[in-house]
Structure formats: structure tokens, C-alpha cells
N, C-alpha and C positions, 0 to 999 in steps of 0.2 A: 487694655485699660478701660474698655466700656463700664465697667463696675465703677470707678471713679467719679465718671459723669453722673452716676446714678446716686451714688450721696450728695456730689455737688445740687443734682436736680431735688433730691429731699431733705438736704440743707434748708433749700429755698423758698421751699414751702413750710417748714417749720418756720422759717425766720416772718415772712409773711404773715404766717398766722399769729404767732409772737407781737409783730408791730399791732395787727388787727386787734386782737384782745386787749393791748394796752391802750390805743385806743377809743377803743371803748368804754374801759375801764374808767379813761379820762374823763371821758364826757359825761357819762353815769357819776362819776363823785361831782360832778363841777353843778350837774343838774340838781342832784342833793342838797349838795353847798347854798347852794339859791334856796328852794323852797325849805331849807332848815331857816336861813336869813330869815326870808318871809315871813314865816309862822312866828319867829323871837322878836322882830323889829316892831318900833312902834308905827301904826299906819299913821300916813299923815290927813291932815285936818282939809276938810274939801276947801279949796277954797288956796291952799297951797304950794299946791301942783302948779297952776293955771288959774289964774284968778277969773271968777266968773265971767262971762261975755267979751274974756280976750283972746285974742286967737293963740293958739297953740306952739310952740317948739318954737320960743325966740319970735313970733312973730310972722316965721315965714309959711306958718298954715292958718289957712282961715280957721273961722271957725266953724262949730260942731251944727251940722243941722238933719235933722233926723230924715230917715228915708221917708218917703210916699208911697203912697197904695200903687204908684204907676211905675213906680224906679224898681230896675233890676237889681238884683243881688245874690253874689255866689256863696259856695262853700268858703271862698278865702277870707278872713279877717283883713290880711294887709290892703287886698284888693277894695274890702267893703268901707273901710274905714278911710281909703282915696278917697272915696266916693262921696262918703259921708263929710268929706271936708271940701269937697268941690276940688280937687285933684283931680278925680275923673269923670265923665258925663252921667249921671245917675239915669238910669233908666236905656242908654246907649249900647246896642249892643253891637252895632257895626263901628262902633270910633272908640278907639281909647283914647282919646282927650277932648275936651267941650273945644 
């Protein structure tokens, strides 16, 4: 019965691959779905979002202040925009927190 196990083992890799493409599949329409939204929705009016010179997300982020000629910063957006709101030490490269 070794022949058996040998479908069962290329079952399992079909099925694998099956889950894996849908998947994908998923997340490629879901990314669509978004930037289709984007492009048809109306932008909103600055000022909207975040009313000028208040801090951010309910309050519990400071606010926005621009990096210095002296403050470090990476390839990462989430990381940079810590930074940028005093989350992380700007310029710090041995502490991840002030």
C-alpha cells in the first residue's frame, strides 16, 4: 500500500497550494478594493482628520513634529512616524524609548 500514502502525500500538496492561491487571491482583491475606494471617494478637507495643532488618534498621540538635521531615521514609516510624534527617542539609536 506505499502507493496510497503517495496520493495521500500529493493530495496535500495540492490542497496547500489550493489554500495558498486563495489566499492570495484574497488579499490581492481586498488591496484592489481599497485603492479602487481611494481613487472614487471624496478626499477629505485638511483640517478634518485632525484639527490643526491637536494631537492625533483621540488624543493619545502627541503631536506632529518634524525630524532635525541630528535625529535618526529609518527605512520604516511606522517606526519613523513614532518618532515623529515622540513615541520614540528621535535621534536614539541605542534606546527605543526616551
Amino acid at each position: 500500500m506505499p502507493s496510497n500514502n503517495l496520493f495521500v502525500a500529493a493530495g496535500t500538496r495540492v490542497c496547500s497550494a489550493l489554500v495558498e492561491v486563495v489566499f492570495i487571491f484574497t488579499i490581492l482583491l481586498w488591496e484592489v478594493g481599497i485603492t479602487l475606494y481611494n481613487l472614487i471617494s471624496k478626499p477629505l478637507e485638511e483640517g478634518k482628520i485632525v484639527p490643526k495643532g491637536q494631537p492625533g488618534a483621540n488624543g493619545d498621540w502627541p503631536e506632529y513634529v518634524a525630524p532635525k538635521d541630528t535625529d535618526s531615521r529609518c527605512s520604516c514609516p511606522g517606526l519613523n512616524a513614532m518618532a515623529n510624534h515622540g513615541k520614540l527617542c528621535p535621534g536614539r539609536t541605542n534606546s527605543s524609548y526616551c
